[in-house]
C-alpha positions in Angstrom: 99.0 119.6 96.3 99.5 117.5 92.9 100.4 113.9 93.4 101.5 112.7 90.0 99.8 109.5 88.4 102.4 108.7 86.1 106.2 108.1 87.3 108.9 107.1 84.6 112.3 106.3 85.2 114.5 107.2 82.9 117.8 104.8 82.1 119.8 108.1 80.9 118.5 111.7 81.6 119.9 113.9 78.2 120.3 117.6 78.6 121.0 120.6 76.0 123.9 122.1 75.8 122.5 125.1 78.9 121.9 121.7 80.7 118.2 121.9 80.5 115.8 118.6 80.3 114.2 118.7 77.1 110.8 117.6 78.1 109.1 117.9 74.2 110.3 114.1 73.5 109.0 113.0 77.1 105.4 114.7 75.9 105.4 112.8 73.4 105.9 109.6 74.4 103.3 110.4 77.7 102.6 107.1 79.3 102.4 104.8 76.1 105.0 101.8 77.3 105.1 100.4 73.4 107.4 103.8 72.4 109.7 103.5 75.3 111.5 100.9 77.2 112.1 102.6 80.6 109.6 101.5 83.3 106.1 103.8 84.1 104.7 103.5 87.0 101.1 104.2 87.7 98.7 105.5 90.8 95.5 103.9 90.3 92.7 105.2 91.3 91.7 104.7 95.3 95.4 102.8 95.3 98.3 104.1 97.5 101.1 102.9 96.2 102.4 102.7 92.6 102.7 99.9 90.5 104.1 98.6 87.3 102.4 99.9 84.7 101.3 97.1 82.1 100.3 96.0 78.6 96.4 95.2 80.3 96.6 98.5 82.9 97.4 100.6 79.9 94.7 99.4 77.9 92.0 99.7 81.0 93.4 103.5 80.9 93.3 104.2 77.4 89.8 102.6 77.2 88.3 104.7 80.1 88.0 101.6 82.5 89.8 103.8 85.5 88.5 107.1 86.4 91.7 109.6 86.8 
């Protein structure tokens, strides 16, 4: 089983009109917290709970200073 690392909250969900998520924009955007405002939250590796997902964390990330 898959435990995802990355949880976002969306404030609005939109759908299309077959009321299907389109997921394309959400791709896009991944886990980079300067192109959206919603919260991420992250599970850190050897961490059990997740946690805010910050300016500094997403740095540590996007410089290779956690091991996913």
């Amino acid at each position: 089983m898959q435990i995802p690392l990355f949880i976002r909250f969306l404030s609005k969900l939109s759908t299309t009109t077959t009321y299907k998520i389109p997921k394309s924009n959400m791709k896009k955007i991944g886990f980079d917290i300067s192109k959206t405002e919603d919260p991420i939250f992250v599970l850190l590796p050897g961490s059990s709970e997740y946690i805010l997902l910050t300016e500094e964390i997403h740095s540590n990330i996007v410089n290779k200073k956690y091991r996913f």
